[in-house]
N, C-alpha and C positions, 0 to 999 in steps of 0.2 A: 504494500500500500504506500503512497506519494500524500506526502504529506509540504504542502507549499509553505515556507516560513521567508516571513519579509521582513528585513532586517536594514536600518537606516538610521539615520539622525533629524531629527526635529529642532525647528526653531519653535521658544514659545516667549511670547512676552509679559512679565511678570511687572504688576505696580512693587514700586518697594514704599512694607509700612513707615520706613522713618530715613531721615538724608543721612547716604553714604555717609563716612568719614572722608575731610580734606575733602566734603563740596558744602556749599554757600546752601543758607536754609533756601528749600520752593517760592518763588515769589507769591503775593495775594496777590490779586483780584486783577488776573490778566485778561485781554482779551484776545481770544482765541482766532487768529488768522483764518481758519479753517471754517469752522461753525459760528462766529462770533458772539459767542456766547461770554460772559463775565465769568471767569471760572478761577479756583484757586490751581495752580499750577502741582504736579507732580513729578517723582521720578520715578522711570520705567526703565527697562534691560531687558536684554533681548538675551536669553540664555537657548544653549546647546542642548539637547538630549538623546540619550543613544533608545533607539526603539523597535521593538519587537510586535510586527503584526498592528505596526499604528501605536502602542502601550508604548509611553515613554517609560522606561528603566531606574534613568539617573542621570542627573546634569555631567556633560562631558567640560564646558566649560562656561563662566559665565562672561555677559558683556559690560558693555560701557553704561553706565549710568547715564541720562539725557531726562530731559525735563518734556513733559506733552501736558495734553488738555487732557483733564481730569472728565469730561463728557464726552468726547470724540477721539481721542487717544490718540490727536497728530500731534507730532512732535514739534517743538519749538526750534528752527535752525540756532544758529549761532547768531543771526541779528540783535543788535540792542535795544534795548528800552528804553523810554522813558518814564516819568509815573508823573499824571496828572495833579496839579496847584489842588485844583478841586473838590474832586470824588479820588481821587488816589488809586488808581486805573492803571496798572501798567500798559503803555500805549506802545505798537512797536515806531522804532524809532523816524521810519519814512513817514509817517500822519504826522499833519500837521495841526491837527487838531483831533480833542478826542472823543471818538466815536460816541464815548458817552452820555457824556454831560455838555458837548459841544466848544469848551476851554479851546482857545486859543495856544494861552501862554503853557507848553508842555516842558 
């Protein structure tokens, strides 16, 4: 008898409950590029796992910490911010004004 075994690696992306060591706390109350939605920012990793039959096993290795939208789970590039006189909005840094409250002065 023939028995099929599929054997591979998986990428899965895990929220982490608290900031890495040697990274800067999540920023509040960013605006999400993506969704735009007001979201508190998080960090996410893209870990490795070795798997049997689709069943992940055990992490082979893990990745890099990055920051995304805690609602839509795109990731934030490496663009800068600013944060809003105002409402205190992380804005990214191409707006010239913010999305939210309509501030000028960012």
């Amino acid at each position: 008898m023939i028995c099929p075994v599929i054997i591979g690696c998986n990428n899965k992306t895990n929220k982490l409950n608290s900031t890495p060591r040697d990274y800067p706390e999540p920023p509040e109350q960013v605006l999400c590029d993506k969704c735009g939605n007001r979201i508190n920012a998080v960090y996410r990793r893209n870990d490795y796992y070795f798997s049997i039959c689709f069943l992940n096993l055990f992490r082979i290795s893990k990745g890099t910490p990055y920051l995304s939208c805690n609602y839509c789970e795109a990731s934030f590039g490496g663009h800068g911010t600013n944060i809003c006189e105002d409402c205190r909005t992380a804005v990214p840094s191409q707006f010239k004004y913010c999305p939210h409250c309509g501030n000028k002065s960012i």
